[in-house]
Backbone as XML, in Angstrom:
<?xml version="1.0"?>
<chain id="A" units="angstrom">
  <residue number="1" name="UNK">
    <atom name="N" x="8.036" y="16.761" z="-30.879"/>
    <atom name="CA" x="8.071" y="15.640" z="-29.952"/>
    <atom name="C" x="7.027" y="15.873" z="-28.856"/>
  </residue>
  <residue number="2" name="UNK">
    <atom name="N" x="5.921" y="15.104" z="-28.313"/>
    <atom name="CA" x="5.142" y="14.806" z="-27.540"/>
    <atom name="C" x="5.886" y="14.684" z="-26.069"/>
  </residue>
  <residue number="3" name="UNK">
    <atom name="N" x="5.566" y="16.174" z="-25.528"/>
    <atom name="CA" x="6.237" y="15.954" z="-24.193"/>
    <atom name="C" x="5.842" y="14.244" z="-23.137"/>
  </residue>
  <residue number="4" name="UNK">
    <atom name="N" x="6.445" y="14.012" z="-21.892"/>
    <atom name="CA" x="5.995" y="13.184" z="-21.619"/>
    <atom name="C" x="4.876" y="13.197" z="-20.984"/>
  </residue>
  <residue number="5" name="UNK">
    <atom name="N" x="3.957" y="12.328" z="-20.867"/>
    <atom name="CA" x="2.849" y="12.517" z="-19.871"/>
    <atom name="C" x="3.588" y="11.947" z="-17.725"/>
  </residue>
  <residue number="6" name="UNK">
    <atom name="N" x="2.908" y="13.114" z="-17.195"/>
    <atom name="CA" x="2.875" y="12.053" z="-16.034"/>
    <atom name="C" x="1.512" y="12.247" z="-15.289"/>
  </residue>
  <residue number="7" name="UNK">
    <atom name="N" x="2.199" y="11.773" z="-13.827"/>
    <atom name="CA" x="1.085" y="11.524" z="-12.899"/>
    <atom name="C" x="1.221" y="11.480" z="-11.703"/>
  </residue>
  <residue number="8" name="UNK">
    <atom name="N" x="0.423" y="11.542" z="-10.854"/>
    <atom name="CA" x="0.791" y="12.191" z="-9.385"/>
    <atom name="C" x="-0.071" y="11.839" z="-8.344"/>
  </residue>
  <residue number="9" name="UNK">
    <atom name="N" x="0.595" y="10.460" z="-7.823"/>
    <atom name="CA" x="-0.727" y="9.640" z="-6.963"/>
    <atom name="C" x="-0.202" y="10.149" z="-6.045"/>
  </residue>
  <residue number="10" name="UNK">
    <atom name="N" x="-1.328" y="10.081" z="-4.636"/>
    <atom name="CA" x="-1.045" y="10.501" z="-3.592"/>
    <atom name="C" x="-1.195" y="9.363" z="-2.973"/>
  </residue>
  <residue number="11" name="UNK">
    <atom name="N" x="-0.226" y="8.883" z="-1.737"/>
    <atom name="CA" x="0.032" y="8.279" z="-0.608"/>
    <atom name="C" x="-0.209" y="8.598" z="0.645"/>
  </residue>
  <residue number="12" name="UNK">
    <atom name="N" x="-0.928" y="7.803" z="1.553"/>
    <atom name="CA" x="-0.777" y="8.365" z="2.889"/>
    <atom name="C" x="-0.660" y="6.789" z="3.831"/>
  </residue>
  <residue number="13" name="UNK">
    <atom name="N" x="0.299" y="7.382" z="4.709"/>
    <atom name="CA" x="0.624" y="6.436" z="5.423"/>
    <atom name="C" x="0.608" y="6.860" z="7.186"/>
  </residue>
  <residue number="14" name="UNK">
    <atom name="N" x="-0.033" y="5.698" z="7.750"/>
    <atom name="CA" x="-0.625" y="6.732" z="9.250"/>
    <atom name="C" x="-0.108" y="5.738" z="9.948"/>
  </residue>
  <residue number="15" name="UNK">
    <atom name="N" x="0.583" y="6.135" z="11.030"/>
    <atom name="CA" x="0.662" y="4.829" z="12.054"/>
    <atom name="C" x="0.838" y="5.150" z="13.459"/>
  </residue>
  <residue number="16" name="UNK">
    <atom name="N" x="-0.326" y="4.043" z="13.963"/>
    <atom name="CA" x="-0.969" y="4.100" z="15.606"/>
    <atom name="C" x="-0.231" y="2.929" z="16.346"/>
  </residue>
  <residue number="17" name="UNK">
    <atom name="N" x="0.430" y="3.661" z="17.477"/>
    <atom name="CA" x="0.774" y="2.880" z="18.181"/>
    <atom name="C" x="0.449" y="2.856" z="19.728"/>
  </residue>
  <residue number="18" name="UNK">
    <atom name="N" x="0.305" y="1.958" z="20.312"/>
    <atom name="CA" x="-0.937" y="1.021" z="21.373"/>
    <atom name="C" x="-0.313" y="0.263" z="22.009"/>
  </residue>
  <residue number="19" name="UNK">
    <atom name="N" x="0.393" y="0.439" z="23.182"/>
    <atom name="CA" x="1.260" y="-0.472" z="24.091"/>
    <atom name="C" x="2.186" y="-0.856" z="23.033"/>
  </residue>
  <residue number="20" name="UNK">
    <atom name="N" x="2.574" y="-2.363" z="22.711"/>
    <atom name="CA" x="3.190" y="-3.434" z="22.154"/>
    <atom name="C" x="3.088" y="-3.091" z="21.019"/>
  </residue>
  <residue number="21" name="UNK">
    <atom name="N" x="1.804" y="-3.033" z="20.361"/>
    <atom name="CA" x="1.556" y="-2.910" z="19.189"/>
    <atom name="C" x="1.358" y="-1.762" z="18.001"/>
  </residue>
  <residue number="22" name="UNK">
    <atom name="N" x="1.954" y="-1.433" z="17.272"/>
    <atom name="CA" x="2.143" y="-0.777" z="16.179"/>
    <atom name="C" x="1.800" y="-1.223" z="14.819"/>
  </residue>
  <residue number="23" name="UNK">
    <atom name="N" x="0.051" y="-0.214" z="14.507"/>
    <atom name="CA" x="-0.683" y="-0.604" z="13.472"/>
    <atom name="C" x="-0.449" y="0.985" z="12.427"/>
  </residue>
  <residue number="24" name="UNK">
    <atom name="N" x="-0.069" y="0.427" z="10.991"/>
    <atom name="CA" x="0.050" y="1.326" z="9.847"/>
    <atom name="C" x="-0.855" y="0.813" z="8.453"/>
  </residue>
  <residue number="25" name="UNK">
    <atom name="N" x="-1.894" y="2.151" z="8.257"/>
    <atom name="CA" x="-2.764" y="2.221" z="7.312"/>
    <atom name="C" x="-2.030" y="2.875" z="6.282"/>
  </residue>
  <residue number="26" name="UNK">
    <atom name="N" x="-2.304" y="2.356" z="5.253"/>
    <atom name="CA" x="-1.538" y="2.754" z="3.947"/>
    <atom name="C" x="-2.556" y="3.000" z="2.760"/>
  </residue>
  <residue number="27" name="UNK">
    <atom name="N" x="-2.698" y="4.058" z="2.426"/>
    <atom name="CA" x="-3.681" y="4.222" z="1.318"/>
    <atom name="C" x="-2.947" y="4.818" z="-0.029"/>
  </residue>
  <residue number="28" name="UNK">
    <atom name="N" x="-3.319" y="4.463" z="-0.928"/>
    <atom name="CA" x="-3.307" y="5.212" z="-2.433"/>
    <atom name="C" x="-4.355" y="5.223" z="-3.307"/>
  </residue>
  <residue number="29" name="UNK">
    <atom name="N" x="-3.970" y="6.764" z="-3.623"/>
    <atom name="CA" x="-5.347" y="7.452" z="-4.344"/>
    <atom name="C" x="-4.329" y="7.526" z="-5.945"/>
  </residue>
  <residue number="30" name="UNK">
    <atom name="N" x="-4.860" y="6.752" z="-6.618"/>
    <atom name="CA" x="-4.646" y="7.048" z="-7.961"/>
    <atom name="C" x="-5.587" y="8.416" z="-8.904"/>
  </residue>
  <residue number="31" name="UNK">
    <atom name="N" x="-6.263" y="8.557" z="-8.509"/>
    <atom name="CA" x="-7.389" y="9.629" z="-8.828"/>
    <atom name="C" x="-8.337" y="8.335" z="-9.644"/>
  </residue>
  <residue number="32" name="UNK">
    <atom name="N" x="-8.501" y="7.224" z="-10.009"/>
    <atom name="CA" x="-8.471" y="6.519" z="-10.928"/>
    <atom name="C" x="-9.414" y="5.242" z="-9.781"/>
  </residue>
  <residue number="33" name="UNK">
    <atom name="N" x="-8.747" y="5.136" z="-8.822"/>
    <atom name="CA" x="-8.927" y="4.086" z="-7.838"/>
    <atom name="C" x="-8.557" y="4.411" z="-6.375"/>
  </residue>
  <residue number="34" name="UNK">
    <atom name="N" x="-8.472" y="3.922" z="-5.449"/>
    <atom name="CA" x="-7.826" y="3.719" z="-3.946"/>
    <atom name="C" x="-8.027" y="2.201" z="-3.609"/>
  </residue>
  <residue number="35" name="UNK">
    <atom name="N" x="-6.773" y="2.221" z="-3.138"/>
    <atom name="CA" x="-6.219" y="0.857" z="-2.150"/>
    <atom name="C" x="-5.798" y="1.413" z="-1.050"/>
  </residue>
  <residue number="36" name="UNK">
    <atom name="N" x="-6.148" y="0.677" z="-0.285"/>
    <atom name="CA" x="-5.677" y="0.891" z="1.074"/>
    <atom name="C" x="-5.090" y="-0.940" z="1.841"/>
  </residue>
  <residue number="37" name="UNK">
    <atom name="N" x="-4.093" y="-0.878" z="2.651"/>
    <atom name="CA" x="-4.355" y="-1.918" z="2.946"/>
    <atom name="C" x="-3.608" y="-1.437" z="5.000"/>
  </residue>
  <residue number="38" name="UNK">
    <atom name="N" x="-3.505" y="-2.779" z="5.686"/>
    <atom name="CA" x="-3.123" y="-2.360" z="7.115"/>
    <atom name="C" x="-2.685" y="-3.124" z="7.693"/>
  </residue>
  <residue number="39" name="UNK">
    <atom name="N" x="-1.251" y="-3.492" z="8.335"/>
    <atom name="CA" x="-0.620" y="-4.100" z="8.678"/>
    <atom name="C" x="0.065" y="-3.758" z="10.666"/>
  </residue>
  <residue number="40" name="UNK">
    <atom name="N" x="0.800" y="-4.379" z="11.262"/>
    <atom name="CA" x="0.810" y="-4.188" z="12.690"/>
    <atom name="C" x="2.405" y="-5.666" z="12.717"/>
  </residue>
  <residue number="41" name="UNK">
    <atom name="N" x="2.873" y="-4.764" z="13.680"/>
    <atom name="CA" x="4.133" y="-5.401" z="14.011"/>
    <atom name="C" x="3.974" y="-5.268" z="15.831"/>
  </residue>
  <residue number="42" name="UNK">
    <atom name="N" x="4.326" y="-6.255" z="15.898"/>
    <atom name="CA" x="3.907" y="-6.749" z="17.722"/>
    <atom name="C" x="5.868" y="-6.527" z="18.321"/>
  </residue>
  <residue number="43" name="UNK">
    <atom name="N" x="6.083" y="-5.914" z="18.959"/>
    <atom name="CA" x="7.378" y="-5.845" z="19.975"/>
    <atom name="C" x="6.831" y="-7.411" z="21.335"/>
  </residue>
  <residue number="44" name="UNK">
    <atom name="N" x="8.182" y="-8.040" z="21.331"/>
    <atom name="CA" x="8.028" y="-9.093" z="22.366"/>
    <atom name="C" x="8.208" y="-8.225" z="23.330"/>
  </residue>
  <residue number="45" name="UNK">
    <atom name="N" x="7.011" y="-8.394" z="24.572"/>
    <atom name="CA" x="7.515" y="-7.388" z="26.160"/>
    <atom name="C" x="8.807" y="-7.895" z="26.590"/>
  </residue>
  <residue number="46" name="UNK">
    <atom name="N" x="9.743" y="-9.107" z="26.003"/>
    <atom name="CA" x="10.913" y="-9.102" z="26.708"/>
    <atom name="C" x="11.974" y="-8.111" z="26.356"/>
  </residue>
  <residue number="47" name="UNK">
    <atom name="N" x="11.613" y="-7.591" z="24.721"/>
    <atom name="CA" x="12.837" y="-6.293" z="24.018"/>
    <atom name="C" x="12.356" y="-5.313" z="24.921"/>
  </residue>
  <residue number="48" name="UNK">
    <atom name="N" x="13.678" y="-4.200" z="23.983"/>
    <atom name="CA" x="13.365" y="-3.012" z="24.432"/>
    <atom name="C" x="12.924" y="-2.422" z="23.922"/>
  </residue>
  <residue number="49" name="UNK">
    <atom name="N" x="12.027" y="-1.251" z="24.527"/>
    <atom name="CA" x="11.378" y="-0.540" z="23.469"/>
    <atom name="C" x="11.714" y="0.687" z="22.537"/>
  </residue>
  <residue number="50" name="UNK">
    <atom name="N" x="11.656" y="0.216" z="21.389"/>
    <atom name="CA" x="12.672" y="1.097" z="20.565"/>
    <atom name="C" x="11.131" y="1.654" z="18.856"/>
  </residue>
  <residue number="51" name="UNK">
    <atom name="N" x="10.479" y="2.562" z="18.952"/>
    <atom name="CA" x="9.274" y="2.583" z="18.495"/>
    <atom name="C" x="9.138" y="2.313" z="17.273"/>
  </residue>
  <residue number="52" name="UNK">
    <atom name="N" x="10.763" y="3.108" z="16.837"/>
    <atom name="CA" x="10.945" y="3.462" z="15.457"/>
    <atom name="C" x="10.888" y="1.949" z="14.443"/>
  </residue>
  <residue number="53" name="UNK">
    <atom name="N" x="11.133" y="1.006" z="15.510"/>
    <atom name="CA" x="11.788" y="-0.565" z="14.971"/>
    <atom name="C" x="10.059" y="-0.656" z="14.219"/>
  </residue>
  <residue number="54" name="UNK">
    <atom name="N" x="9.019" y="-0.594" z="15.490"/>
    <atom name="CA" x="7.557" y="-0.793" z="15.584"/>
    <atom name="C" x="7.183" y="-0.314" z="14.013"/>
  </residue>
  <residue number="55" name="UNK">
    <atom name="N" x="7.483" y="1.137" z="14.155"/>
    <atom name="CA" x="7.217" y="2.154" z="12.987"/>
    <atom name="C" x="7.216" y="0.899" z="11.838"/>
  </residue>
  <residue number="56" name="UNK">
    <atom name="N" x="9.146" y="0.966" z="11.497"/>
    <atom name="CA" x="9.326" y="0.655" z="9.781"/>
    <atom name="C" x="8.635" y="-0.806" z="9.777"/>
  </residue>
  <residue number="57" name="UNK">
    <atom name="N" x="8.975" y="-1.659" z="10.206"/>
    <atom name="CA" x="7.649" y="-2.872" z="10.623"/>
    <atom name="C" x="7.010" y="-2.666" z="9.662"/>
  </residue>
  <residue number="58" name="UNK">
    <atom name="N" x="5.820" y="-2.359" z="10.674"/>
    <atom name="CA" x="4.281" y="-2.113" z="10.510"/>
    <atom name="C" x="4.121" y="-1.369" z="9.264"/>
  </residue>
  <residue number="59" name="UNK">
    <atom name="N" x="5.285" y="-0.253" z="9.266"/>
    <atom name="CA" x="4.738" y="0.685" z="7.749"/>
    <atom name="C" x="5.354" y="-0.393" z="6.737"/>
  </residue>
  <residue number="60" name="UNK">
    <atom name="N" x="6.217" y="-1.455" z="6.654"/>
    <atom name="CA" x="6.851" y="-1.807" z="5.565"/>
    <atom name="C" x="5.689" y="-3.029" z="5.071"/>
  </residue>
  <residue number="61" name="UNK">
    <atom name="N" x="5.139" y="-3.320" z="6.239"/>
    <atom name="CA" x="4.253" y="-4.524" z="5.549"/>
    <atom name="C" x="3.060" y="-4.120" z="4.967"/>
  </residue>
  <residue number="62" name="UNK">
    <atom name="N" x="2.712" y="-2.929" z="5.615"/>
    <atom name="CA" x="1.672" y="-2.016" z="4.752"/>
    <atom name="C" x="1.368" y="-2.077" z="3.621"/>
  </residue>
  <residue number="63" name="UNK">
    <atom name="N" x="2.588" y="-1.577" z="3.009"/>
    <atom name="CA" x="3.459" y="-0.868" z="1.983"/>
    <atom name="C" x="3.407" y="-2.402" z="1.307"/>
  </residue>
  <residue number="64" name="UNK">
    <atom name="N" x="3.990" y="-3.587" z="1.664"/>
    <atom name="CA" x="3.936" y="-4.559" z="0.774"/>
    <atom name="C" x="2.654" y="-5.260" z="0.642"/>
  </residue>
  <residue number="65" name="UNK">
    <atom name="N" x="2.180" y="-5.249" z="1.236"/>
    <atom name="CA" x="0.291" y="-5.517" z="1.270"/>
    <atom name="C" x="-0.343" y="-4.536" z="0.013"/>
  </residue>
  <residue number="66" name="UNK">
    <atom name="N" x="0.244" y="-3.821" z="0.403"/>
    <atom name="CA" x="-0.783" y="-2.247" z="-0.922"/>
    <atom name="C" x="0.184" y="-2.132" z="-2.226"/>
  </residue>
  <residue number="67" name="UNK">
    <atom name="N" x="1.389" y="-2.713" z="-2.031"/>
    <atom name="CA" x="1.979" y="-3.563" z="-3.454"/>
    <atom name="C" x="1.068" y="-4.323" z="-4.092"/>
  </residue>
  <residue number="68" name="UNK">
    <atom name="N" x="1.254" y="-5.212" z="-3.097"/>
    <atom name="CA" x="0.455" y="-6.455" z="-3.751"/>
    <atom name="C" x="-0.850" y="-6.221" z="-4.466"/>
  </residue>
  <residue number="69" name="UNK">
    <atom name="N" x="-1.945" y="-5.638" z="-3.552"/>
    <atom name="CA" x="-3.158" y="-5.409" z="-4.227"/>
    <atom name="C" x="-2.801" y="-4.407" z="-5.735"/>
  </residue>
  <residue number="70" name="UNK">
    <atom name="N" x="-2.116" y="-3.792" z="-5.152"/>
    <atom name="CA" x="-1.618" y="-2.934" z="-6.689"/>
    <atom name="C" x="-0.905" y="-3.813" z="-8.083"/>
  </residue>
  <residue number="71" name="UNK">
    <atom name="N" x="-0.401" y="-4.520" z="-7.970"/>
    <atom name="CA" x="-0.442" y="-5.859" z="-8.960"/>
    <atom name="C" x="-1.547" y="-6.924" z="-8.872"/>
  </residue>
  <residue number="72" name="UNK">
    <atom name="N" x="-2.605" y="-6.860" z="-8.200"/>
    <atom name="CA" x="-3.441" y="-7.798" z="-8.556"/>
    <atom name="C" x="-4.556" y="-6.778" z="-9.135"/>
  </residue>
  <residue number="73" name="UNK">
    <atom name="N" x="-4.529" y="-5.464" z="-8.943"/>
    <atom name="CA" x="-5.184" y="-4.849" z="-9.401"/>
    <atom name="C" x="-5.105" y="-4.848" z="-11.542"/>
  </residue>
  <residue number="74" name="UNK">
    <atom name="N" x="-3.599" y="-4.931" z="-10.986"/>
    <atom name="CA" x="-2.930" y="-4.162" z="-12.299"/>
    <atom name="C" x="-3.485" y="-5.523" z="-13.597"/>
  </residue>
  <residue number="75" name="UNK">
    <atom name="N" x="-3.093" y="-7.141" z="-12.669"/>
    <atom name="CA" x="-2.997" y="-8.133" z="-13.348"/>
    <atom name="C" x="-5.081" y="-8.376" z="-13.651"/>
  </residue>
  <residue number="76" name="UNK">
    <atom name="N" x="-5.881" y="-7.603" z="-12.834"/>
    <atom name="CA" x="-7.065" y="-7.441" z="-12.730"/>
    <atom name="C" x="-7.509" y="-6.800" z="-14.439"/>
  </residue>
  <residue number="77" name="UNK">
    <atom name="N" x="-6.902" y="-5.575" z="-14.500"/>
    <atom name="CA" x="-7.115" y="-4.897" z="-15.205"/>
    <atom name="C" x="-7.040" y="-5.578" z="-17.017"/>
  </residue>
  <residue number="78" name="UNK">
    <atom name="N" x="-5.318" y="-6.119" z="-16.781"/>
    <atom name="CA" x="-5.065" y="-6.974" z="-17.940"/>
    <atom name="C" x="-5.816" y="-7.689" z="-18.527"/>
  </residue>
  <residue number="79" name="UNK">
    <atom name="N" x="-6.476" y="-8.456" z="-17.561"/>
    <atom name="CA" x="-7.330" y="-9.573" z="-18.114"/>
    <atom name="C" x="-8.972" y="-9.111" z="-18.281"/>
  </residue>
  <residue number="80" name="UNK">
    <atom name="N" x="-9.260" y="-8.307" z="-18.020"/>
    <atom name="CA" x="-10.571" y="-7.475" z="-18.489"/>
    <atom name="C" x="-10.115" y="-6.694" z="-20.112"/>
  </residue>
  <residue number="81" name="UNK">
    <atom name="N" x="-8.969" y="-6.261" z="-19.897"/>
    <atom name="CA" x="-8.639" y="-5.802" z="-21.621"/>
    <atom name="C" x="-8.296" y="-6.570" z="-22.400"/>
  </residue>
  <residue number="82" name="UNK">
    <atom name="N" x="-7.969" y="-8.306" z="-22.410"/>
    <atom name="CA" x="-7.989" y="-8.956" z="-23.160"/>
    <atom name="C" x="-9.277" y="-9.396" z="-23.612"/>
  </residue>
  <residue number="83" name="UNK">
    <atom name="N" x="-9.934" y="-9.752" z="-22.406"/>
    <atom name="CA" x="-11.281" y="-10.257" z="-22.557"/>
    <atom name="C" x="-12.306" y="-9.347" z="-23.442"/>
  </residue>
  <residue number="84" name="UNK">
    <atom name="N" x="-12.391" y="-8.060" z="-23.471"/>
    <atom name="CA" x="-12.697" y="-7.184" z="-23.853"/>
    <atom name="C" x="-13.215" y="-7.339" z="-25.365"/>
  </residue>
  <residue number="85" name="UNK">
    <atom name="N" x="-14.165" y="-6.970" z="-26.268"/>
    <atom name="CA" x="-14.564" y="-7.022" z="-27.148"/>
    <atom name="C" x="-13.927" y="-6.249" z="-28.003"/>
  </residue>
  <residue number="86" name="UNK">
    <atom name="N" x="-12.891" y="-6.432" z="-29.263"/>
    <atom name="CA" x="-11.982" y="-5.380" z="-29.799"/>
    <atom name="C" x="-13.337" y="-4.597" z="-30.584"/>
  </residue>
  <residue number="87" name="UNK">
    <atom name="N" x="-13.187" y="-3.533" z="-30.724"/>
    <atom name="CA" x="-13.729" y="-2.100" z="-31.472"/>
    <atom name="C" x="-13.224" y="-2.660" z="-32.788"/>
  </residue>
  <residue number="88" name="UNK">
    <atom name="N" x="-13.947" y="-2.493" z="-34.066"/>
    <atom name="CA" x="-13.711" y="-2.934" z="-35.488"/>
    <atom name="C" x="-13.955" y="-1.166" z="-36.095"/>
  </residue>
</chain>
């Protein structure tokens, strides 16, 4: 039996925060490719300030931004291997 194959992308996720605002860069290295994408969650000055709220925010939309490109990548890919000239 053919053990399984895997794989081991690396993630990095950084996040700067700036008065109000809390900005998170999100990158992935497939060894193959990188996406990165960057998102920011604004606190109203009337809350309180609570950073961590700022944090998951900003990192979650990141994170769904660098989803996304990662399925348009993926749906990218598909349609170059259909298109593709089959090997005879």
């Amino acid at each position: 039996m053919t053990p399984p194959h895997t794989k081991e992308w690396a993630l990095r996720l950084d996040i700067y925060e700036e008065g109000d605002t809390t900005r998170a860069h999100a990158r992935l290295d497939t060894h193959d490719n990188v996406l990165e994408a960057v998102a920011e969650a604004r606190r109203n000055p009337h809350d309180r300030a609570v950073p961590e709220i700022g944090d998951e925010i900003a990192a979650g939309r990141a994170m769904i931004a660098l989803g996304e490109r990662l399925v348009r990548a993926g749906a990218s890919d598909v349609e170059a291997a259909i298109s593709a000239p089959r090997a005879r």
